[in-house]
DONU-923126 format. One record per residue (C-alpha): z, y, x. Coordinates in steps of 0.02 Angstrom, whole numbers, padded with zeros to 5 digits, always signed. Each point is the difference from the previous one (the first is absolute). Layout:
ZYX
...
This chain:
-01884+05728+01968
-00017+00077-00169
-00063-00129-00144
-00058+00033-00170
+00159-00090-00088
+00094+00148+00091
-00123+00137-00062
+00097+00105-00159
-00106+00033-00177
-00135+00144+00023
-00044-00001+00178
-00157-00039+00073
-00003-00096+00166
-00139-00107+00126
-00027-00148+00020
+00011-00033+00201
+00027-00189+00023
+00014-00166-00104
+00125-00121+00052
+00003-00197-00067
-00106-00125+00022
-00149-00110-00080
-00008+00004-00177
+00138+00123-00047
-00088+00155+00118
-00193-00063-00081
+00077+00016-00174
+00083+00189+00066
-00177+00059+00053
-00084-00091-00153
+00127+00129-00106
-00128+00146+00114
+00175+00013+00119
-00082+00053+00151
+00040+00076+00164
-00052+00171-00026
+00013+00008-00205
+00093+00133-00102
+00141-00064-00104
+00089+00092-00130
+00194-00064-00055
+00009+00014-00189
+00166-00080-00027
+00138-00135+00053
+00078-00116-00113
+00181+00051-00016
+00034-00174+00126
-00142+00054+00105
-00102-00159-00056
-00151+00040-00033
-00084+00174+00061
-00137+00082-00109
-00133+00085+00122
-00152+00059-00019
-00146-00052+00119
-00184+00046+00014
+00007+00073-00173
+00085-00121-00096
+00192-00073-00040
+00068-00136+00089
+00179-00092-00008
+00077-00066+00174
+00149-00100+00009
+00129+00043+00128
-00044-00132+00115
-00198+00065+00017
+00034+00159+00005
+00127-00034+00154
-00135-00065+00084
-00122+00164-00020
+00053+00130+00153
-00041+00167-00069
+00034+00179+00075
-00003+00178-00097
């Protein structure tokens, strides 16, 4: 299983499942994180905490615990 915290700067990947429960995942899909949805890596923090992606068109920060929970594939 491939997450989004282990995605590198640059590459695009898909969102295929949401892991987490209650109101962590709602506040993940109320970001637009969606099965299904296009998301771009801008950068990592030099401790990996947090990831800048880019989502439905505009710029989002994760931290490394969220975006562990977003299953992506390329």
């Amino acid at each position: 299983m491939t997450t989004l915290k282990d995605i590198r700067p640059g590459a695009t990947v898909m969102v295929v499942k949401l892991h987490g429960e209650g109101a962590v995942k709602r506040r993940i899909m109320d970001m637009g994180i969606t099965k299904g949805v296009q998301v771009y890596v801008r950068k990592v923090a030099p401790l990996g905490d947090p990831v800048e992606v880019q989502v439905r068109g505009y710029e989002l920060s994760l931290r490394k615990a969220d975006a562990e929970m977003i299953e992506v594939s390329a």
